[in-house]
C-alpha atoms as a printed R data frame, in Angstrom:
    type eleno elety resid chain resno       x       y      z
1   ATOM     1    CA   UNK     A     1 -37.592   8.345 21.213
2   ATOM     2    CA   UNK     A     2 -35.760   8.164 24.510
3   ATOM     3    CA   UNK     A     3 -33.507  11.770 24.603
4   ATOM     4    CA   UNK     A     4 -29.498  10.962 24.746
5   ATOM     5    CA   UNK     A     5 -28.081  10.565 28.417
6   ATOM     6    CA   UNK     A     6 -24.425  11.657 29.477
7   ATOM     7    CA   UNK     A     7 -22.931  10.759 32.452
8   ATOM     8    CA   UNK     A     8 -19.666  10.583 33.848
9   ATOM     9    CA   UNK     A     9 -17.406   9.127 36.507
10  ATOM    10    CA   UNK     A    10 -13.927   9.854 37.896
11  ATOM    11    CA   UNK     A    11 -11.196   8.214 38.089
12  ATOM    12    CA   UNK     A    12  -8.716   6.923 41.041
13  ATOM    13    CA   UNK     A    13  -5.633   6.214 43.007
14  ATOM    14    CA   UNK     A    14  -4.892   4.018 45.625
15  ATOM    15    CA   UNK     A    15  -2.996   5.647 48.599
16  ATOM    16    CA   UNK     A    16  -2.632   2.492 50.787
17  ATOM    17    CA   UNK     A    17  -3.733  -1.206 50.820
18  ATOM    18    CA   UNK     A    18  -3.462  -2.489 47.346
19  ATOM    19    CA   UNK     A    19  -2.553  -5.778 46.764
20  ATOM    20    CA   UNK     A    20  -3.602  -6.930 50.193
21  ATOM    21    CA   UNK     A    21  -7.438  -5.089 49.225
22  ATOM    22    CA   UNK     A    22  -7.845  -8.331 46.849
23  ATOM    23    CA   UNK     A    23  -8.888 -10.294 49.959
24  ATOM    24    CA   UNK     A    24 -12.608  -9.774 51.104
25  ATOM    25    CA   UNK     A    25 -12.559  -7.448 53.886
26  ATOM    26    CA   UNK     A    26  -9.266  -5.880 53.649
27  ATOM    27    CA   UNK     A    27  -8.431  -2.672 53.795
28  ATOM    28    CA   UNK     A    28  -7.673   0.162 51.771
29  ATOM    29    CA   UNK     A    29  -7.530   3.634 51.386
30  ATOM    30    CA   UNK     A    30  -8.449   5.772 47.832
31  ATOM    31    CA   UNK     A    31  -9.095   8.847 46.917
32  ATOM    32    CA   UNK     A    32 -11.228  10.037 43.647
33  ATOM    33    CA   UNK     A    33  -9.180  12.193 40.844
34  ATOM    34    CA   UNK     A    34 -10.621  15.384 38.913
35  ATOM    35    CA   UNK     A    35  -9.880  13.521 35.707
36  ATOM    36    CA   UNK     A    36 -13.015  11.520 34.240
37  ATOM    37    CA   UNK     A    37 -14.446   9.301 31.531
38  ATOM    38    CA   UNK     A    38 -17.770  10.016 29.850
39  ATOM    39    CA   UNK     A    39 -20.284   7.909 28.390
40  ATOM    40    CA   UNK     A    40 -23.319   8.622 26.133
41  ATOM    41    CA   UNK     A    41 -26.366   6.331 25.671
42  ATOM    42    CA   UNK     A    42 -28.252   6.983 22.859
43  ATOM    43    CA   UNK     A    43 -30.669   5.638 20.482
44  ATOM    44    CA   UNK     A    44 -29.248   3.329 18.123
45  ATOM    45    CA   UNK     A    45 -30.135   2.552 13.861
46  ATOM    46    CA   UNK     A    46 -29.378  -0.773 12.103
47  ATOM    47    CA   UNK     A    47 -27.832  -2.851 15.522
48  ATOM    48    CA   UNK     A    48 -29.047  -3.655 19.281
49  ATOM    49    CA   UNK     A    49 -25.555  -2.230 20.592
50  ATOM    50    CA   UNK     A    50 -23.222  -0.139 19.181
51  ATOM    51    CA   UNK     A    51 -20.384   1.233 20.856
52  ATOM    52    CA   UNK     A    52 -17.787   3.978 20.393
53  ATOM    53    CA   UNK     A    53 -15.292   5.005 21.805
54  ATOM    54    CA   UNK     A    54 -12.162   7.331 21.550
55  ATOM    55    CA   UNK     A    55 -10.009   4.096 23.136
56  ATOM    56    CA   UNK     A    56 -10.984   1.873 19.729
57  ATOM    57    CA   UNK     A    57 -11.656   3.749 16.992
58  ATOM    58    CA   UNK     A    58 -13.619   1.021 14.989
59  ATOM    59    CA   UNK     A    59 -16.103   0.476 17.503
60  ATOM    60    CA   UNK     A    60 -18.294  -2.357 17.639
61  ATOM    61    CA   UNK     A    61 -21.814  -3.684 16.568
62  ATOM    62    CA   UNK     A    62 -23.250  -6.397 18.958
63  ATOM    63    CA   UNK     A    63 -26.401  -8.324 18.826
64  ATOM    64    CA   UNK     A    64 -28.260  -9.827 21.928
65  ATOM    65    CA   UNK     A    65 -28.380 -13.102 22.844
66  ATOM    66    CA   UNK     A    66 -29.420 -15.689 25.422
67  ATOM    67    CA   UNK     A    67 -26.086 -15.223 27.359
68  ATOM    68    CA   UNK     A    68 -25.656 -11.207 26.956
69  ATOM    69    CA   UNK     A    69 -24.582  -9.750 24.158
70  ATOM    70    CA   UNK     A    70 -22.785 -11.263 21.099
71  ATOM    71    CA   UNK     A    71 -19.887  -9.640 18.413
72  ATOM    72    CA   UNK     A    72 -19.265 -11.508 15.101
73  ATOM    73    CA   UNK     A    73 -16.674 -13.826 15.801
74  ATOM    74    CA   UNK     A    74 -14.143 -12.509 13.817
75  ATOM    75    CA   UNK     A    75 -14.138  -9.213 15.919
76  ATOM    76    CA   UNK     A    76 -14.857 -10.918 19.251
77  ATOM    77    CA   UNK     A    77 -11.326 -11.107 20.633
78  ATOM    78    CA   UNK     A    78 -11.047  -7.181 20.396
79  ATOM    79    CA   UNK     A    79 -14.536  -6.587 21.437
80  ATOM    80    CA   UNK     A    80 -14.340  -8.685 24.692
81  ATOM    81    CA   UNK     A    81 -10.503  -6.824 24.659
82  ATOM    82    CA   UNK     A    82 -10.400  -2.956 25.029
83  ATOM    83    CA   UNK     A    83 -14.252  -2.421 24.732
84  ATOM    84    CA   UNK     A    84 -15.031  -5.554 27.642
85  ATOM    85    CA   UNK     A    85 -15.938  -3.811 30.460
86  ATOM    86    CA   UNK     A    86 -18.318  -1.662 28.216
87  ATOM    87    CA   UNK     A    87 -19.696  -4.961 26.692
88  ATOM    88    CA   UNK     A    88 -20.145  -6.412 30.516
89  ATOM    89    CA   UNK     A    89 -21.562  -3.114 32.087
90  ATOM    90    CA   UNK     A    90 -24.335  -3.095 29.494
91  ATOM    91    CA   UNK     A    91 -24.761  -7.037 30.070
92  ATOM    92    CA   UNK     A    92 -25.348  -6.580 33.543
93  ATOM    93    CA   UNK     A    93 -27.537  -3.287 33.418
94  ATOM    94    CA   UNK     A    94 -29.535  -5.253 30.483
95  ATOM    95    CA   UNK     A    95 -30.265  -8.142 33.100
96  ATOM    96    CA   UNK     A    96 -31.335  -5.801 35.558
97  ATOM    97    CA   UNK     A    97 -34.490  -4.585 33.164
98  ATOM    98    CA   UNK     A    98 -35.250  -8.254 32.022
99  ATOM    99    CA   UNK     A    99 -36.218  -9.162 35.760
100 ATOM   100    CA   UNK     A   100 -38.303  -5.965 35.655
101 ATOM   101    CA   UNK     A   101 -39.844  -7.156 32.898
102 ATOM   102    CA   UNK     A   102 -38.810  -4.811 30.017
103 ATOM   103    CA   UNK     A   103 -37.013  -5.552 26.885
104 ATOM   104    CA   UNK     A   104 -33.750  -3.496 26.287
105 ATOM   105    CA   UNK     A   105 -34.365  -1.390 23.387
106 ATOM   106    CA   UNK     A   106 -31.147  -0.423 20.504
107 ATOM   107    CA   UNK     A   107 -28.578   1.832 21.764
108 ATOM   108    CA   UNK     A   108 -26.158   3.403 21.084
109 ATOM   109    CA   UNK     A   109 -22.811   4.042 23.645
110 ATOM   110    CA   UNK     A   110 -20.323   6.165 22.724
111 ATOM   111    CA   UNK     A   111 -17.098   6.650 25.532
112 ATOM   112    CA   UNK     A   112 -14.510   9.269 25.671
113 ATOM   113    CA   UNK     A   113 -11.539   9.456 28.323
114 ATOM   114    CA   UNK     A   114  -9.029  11.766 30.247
115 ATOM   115    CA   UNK     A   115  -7.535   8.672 31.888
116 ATOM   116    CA   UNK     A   116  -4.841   8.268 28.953
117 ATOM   117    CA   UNK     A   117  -2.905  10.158 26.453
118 ATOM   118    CA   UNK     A   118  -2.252   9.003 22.697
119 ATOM   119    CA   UNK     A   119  -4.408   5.843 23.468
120 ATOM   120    CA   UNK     A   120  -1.667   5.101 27.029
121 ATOM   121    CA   UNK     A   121  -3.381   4.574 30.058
122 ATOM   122    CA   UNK     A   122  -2.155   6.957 33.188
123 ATOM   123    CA   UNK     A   123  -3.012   3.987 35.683
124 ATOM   124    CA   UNK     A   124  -5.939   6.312 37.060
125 ATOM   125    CA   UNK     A   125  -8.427   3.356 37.066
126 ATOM   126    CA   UNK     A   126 -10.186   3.852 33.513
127 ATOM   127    CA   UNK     A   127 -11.387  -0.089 33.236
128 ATOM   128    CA   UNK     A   128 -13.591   1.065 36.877
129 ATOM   129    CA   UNK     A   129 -14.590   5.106 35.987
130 ATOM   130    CA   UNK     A   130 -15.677   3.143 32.218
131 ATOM   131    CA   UNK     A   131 -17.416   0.369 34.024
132 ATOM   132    CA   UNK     A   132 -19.082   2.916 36.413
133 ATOM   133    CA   UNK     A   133 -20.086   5.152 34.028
134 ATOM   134    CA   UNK     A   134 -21.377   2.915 31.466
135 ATOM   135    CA   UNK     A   135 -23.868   1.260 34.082
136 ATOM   136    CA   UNK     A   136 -24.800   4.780 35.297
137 ATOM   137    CA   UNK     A   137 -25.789   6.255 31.795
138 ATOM   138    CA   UNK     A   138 -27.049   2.897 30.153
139 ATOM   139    CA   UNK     A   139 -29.599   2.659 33.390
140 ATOM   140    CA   UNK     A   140 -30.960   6.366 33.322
141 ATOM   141    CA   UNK     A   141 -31.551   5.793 29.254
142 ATOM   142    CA   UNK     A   142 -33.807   2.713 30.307
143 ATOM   143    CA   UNK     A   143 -35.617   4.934 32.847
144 ATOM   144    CA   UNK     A   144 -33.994   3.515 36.200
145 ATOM   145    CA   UNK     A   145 -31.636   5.960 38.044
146 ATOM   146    CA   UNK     A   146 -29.972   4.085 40.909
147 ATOM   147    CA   UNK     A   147 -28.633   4.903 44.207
148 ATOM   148    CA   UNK     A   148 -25.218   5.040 44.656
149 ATOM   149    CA   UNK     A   149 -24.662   1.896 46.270
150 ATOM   150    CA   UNK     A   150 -26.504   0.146 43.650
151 ATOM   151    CA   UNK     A   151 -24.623   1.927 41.121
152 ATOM   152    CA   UNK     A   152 -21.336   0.004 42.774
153 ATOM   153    CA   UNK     A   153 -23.104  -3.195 42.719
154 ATOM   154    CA   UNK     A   154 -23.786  -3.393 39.419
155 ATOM   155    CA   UNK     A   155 -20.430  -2.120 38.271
156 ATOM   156    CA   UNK     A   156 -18.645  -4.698 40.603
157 ATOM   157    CA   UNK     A   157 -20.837  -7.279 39.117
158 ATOM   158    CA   UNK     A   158 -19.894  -6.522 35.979
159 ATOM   159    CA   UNK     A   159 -16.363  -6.618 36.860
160 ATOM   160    CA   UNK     A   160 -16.511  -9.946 38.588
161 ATOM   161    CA   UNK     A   161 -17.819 -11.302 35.611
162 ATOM   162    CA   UNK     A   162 -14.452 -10.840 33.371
163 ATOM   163    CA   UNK     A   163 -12.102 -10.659 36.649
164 ATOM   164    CA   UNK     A   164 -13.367 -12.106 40.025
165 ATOM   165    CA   UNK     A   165 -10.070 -11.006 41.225
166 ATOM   166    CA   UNK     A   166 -10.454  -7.253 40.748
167 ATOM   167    CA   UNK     A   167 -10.728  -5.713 44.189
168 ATOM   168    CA   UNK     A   168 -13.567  -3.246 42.959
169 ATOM   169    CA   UNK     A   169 -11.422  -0.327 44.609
170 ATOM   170    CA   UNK     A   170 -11.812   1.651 41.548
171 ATOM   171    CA   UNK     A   171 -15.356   1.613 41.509
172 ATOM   172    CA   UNK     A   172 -15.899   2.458 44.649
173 ATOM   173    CA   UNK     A   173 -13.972   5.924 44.594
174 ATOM   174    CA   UNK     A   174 -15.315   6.658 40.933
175 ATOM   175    CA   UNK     A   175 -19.035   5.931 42.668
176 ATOM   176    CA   UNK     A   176 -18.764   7.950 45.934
177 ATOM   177    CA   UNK     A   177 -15.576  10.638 45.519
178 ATOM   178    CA   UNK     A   178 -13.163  12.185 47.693
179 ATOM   179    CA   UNK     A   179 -11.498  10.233 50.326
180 ATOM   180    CA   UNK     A   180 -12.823   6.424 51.098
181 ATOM   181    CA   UNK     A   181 -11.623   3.561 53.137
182 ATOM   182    CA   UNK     A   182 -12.961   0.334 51.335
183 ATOM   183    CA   UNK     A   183 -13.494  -3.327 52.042
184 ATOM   184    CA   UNK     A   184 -13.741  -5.632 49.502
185 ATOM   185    CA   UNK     A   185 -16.755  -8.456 49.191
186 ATOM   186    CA   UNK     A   186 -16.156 -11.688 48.134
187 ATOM   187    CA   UNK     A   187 -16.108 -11.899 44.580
188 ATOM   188    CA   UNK     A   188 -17.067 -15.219 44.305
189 ATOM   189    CA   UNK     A   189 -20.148 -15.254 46.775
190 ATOM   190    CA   UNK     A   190 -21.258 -12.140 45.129
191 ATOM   191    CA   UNK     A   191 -21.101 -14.127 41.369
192 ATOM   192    CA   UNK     A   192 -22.724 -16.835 43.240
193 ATOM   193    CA   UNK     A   193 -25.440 -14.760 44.930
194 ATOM   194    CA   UNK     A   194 -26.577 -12.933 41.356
195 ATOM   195    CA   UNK     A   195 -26.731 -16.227 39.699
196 ATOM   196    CA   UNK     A   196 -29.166 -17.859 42.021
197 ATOM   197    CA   UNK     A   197 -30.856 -15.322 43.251
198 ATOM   198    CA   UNK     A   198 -30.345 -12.552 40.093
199 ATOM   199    CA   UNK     A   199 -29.547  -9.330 39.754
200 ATOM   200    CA   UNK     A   200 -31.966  -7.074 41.832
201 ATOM   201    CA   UNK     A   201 -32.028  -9.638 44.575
202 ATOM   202    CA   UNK     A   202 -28.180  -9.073 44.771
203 ATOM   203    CA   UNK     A   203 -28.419  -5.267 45.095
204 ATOM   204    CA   UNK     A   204 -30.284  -5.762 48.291
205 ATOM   205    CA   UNK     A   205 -29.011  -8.728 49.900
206 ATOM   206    CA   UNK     A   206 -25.615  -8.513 52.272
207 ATOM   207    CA   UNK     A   207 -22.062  -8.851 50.656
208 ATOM   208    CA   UNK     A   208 -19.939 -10.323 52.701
209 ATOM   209    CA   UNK     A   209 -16.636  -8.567 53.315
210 ATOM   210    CA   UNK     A   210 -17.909  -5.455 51.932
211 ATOM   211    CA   UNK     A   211 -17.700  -1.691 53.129
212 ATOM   212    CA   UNK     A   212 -17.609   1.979 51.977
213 ATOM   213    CA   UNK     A   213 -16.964   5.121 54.172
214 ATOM   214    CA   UNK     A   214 -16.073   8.499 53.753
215 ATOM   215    CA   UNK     A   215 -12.738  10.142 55.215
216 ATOM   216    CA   UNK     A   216 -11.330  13.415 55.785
217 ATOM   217    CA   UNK     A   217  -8.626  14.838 53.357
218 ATOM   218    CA   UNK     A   218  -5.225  15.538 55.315
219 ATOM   219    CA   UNK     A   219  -5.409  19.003 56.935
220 ATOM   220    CA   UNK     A   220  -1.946  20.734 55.302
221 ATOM   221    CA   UNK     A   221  -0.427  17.847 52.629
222 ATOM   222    CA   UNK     A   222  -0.182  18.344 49.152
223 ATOM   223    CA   UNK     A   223  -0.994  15.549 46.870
224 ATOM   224    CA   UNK     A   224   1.274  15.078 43.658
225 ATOM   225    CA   UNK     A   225   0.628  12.698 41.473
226 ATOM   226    CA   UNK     A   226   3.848  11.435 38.764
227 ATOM   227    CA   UNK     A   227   3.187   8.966 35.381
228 ATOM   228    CA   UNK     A   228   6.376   7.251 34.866
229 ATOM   229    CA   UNK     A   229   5.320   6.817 30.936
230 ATOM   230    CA   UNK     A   230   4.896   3.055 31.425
231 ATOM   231    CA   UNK     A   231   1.545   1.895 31.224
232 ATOM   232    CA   UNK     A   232   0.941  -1.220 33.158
233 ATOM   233    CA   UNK     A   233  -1.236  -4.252 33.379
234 ATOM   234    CA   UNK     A   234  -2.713  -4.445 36.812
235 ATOM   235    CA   UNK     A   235  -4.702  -7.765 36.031
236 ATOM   236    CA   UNK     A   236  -1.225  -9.333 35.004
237 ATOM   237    CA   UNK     A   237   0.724  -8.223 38.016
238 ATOM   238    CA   UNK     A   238  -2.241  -9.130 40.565
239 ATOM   239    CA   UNK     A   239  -2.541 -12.164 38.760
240 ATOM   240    CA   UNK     A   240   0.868 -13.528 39.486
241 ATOM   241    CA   UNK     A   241   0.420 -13.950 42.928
242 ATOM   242    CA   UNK     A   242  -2.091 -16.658 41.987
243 ATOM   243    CA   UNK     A   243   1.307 -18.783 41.187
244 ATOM   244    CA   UNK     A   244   3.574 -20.432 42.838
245 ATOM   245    CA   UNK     A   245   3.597 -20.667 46.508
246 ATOM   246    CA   UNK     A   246   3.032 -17.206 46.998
247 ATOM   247    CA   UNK     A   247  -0.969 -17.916 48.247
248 ATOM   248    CA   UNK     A   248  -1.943 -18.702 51.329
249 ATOM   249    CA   UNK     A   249   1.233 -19.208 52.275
250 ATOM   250    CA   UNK     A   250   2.557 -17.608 55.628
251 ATOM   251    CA   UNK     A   251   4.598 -14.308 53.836
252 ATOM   252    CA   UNK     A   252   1.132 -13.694 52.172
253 ATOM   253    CA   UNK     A   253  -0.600 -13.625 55.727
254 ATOM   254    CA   UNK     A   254   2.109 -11.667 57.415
255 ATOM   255    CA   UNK     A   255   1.766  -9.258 54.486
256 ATOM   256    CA   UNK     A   256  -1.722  -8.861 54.911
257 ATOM   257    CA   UNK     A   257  -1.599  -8.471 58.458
258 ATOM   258    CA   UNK     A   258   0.957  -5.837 57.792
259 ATOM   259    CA   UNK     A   259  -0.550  -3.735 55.441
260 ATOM   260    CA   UNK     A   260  -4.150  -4.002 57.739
261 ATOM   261    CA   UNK     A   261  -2.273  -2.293 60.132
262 ATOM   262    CA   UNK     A   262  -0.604   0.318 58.401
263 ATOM   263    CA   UNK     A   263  -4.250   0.846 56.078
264 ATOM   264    CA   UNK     A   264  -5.628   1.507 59.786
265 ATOM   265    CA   UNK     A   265  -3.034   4.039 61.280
266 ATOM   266    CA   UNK     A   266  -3.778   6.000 57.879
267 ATOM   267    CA   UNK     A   267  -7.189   5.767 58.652
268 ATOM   268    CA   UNK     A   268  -7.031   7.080 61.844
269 ATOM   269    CA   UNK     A   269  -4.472  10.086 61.287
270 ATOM   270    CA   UNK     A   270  -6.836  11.063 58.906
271 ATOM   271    CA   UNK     A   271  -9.633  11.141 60.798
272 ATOM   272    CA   UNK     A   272  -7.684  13.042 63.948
273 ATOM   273    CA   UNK     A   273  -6.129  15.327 61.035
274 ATOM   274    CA   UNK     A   274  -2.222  13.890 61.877
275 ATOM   275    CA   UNK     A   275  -0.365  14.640 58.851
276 ATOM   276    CA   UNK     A   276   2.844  13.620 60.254
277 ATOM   277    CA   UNK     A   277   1.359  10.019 61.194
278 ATOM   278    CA   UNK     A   278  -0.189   9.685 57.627
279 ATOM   279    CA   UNK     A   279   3.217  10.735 55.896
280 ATOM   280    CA   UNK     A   280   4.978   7.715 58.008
281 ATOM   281    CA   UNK     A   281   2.751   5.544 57.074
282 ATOM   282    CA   UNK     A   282   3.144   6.339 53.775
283 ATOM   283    CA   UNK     A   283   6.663   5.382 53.982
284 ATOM   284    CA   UNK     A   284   5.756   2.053 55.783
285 ATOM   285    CA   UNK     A   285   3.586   1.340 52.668
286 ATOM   286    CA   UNK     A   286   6.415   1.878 50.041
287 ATOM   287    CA   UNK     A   287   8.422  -0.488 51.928
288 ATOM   288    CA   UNK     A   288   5.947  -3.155 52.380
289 ATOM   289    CA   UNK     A   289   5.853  -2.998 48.836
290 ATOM   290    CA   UNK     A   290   8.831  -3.310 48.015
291 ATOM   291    CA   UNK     A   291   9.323  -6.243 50.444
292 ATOM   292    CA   UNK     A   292   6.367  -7.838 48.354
293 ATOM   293    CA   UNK     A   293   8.377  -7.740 45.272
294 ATOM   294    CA   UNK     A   294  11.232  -8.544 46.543
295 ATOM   295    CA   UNK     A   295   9.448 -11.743 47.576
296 ATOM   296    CA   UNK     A   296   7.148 -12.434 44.484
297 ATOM   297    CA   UNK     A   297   9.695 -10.419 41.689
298 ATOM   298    CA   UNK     A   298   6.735  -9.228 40.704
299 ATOM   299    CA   UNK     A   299   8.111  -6.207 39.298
300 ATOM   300    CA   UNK     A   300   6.207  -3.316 41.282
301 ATOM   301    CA   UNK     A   301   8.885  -1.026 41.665
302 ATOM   302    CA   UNK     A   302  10.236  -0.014 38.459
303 ATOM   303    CA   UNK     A   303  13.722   2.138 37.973
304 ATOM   304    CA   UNK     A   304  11.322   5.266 37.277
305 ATOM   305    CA   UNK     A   305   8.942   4.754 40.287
306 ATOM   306    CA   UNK     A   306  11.792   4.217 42.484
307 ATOM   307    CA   UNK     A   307  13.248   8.005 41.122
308 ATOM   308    CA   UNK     A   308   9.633   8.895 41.497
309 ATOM   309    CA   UNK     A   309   9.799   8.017 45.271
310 ATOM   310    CA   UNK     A   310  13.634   8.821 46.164
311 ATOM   311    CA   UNK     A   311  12.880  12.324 44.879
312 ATOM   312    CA   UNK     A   312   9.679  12.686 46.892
313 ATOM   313    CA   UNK     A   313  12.101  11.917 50.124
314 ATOM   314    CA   UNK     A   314  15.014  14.133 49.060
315 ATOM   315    CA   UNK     A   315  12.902  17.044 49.290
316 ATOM   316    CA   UNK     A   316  10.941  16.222 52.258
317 ATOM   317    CA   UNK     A   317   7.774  14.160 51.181
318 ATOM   318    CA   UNK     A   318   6.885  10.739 51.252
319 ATOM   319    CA   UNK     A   319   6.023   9.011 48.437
320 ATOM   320    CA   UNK     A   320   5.084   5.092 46.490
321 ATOM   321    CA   UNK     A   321   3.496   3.854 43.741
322 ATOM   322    CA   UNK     A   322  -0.148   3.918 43.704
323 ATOM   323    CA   UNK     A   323  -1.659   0.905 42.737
324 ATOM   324    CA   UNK     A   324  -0.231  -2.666 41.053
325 ATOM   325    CA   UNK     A   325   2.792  -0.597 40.088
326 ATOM   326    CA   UNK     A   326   5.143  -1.914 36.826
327 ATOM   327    CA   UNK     A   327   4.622   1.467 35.884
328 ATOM   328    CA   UNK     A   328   1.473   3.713 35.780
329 ATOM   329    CA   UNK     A   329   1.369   6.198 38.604
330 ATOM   330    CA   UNK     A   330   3.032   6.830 42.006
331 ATOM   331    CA   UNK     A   331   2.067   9.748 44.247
332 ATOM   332    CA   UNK     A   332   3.464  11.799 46.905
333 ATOM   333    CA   UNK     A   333   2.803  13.386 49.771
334 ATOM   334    CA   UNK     A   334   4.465  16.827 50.868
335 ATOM   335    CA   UNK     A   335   3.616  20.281 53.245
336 ATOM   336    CA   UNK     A   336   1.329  22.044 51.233
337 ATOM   337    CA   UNK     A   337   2.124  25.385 52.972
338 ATOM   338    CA   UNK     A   338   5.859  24.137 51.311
339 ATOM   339    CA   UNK     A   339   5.062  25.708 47.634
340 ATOM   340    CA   UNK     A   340   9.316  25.709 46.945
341 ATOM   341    CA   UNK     A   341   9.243  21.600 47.858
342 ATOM   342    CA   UNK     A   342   6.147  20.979 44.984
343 ATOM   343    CA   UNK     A   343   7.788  23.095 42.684
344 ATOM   344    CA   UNK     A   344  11.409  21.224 43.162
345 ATOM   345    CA   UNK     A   345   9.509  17.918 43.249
346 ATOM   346    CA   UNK     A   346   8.134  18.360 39.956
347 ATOM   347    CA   UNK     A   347  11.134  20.151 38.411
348 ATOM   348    CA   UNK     A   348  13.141  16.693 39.597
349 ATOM   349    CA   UNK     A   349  10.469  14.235 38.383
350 ATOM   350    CA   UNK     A   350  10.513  15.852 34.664
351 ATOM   351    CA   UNK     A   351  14.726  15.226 34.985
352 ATOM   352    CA   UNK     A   352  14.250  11.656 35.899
353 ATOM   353    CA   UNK     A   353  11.539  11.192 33.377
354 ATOM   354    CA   UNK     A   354   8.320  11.595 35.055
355 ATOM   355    CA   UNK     A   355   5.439  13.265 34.108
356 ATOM   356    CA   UNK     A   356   3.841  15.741 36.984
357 ATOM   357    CA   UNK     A   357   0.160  15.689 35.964
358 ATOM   358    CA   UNK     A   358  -2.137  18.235 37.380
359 ATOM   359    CA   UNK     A   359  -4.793  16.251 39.330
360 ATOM   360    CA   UNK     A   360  -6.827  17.522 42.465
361 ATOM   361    CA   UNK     A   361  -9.431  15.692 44.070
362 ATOM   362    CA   UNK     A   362 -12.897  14.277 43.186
363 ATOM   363    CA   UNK     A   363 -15.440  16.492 45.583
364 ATOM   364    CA   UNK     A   364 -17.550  13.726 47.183
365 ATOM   365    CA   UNK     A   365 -20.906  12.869 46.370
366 ATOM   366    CA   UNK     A   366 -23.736  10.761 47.804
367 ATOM   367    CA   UNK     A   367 -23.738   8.726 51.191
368 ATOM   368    CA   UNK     A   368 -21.783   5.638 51.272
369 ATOM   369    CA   UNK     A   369 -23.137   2.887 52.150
């Protein structure tokens, strides 16, 4: 019998480019938090799958099929729910060893989180540090450790598969840590691409749009990181700009060209160590934002994540949400030699109703690609 594997993967914030990161080759700027989810592969009694975890109590038990693994139908709609991108990570890590020729053997997954509290996301990226972790530890319990970059493959493939819209961001600083600038392949070519050519053929061949690189942390800047209590859909804000005229119309492309440019300043004060460039650019973010939702109404900025960033100004920061917004996280940027402006920043978030949670940095870890 195959010992139990553990592995584990962190989770995220975006600090510039999302929304405009859904479009291959766009792009963004993320950074890898000290706060991760855990997944154990083990050998499983009575089912093919089962999986655990501390997000759904009941679990599931799953069967394999001829298209990937199958719940009872009465428990489907949950299954393919909360415990989805567990169900889709094995799927894809489960094709991977058919083209090799082996049959997946029973297992048994069990998943446990510090990206939520009482069962309420943070907005740290658990659906990617899950996804990446589950593909991780499922693939060293069949005997196949993987290389970073294949790691990411697999994961985004097995994101694709329930959202081709989902930028893959997340995986991408849960894979590789620290500080990366990211480019986005095209979903749908990559979908395409695995189901002509399958899986291992798609690990090697090019992605179109798609790149990974490490960056430098800013030299003297602080990062705080607030949860406004409200956890947010990020599928069902991104998803709204599918409607109306909002798509490829000309605000979307000025957008885009606008936050390529201010994703690329960042970039570069980073790399030259400018913390006074990075902090402006901040603020050009938040306000691109918020011109975005005042365009769309998608909701982004909510009254909480607005406090979240006035405050961050007031005492001499700069700050915006991090990610889809509606809620979730924002983060802000002050002097770090400043230890009186972090402690009023966080003594004003609690009064406005934010949550200061203590989160530091992902180290890095392998090359990226």
């Amino acid at each position: 019998m195959t010992a139990a594997v553990t592995r584990h993967a962190p989770g995220k914030l975006f600090v510039v480019g999302e929304y405009a990161v859904l479009e291959p080759g766009h792009p963004a700027v993320l950074v890898a938090v000290d706060r991760h989810v855990g997944v154990t592969v083990s050998a499983a009694d009575g089912a093919e799958v089962v999986i655990e975890s501390d997000l759904s109590p009941r679990g599931a038990r799953l069967r394999r099929g001829a298209a990937g693994l199958v719940a009872d139908a009465d428990d489907e709609p949950r299954v393919l729910g909360r415990l989805g991108h567990v169900v889709s990570a094995i799927d894809v890590v489960d094709g991977l060893l058919a083209e090799r020729g082996r049959r997946a053997p029973p297992i048994r997954v069990s998943v446990t989180s510090r990206l939520h509290r009482d069962g309420t996301k943070f907005g740290l990226g658990s659906s990617g540090a899950v996804t990446v972790a589950t593909v991780t530890a499922v693939a060293a319990y069949y005997g196949m450790e993987l290389s970073p970059d294949a790691r990411f493959r697999l994961a985004l493939l097995a994101t694709a598969r329930r959202d081709p819209r989902s930028s893959g961001g997340d995986l991408a600083a849960s894979v590789w840590g620290g500080w990366v600038a990211y480019r986005a392949p095209d979903r749908a070519a990559v979908l395409a691409l695995a189901r002509r050519e399958g899986v291992e053929r798609a690990l090697r061949e090019s992605w179109p749009g798609f790149s990974v690189r490490r960056l430098p942390p800013p030299r003297g800047l602080a990062l705080e990181v607030g949860w406004t209590g409200e956890p947010a859909s990020t599928a069902s804000l991104t998803g709204r700009l599918e409607t109306g005229q909002w798509r490829g119309s000309t605000a979307q492309r000025e957008f885009v060209r606008r936050s390529d440019a201010c994703v690329e300043a960042a970039i570069r004060a980073l790399e030259r160590g400018d913390d006074d460039e990075l902090l402006h650019r901040i603020r050009g973010a938040r306000r691109m934002l918020a011109d975005l939702d005042g365009a769309v109404r998608l909701g982004i900025f909510t009254p909480v994540l607005t406090a979240l960033c006035d405050v961050a100004e007031d005492v001499g920061g700069a700050a915006k949400p991090s990610g889809a917004g509606g809620g979730d996280c924002g983060i802000a940027f002050l002097e770090a030699a400043e230890a009186s402006r972090v402690s009023r920043l966080r003594e004003r978030w609690a009064a406005a109703g934010v949550l200061p949670l203590p989160i530091h940095i992902q180290p890095t870890k392998g090359s990226p690609a």
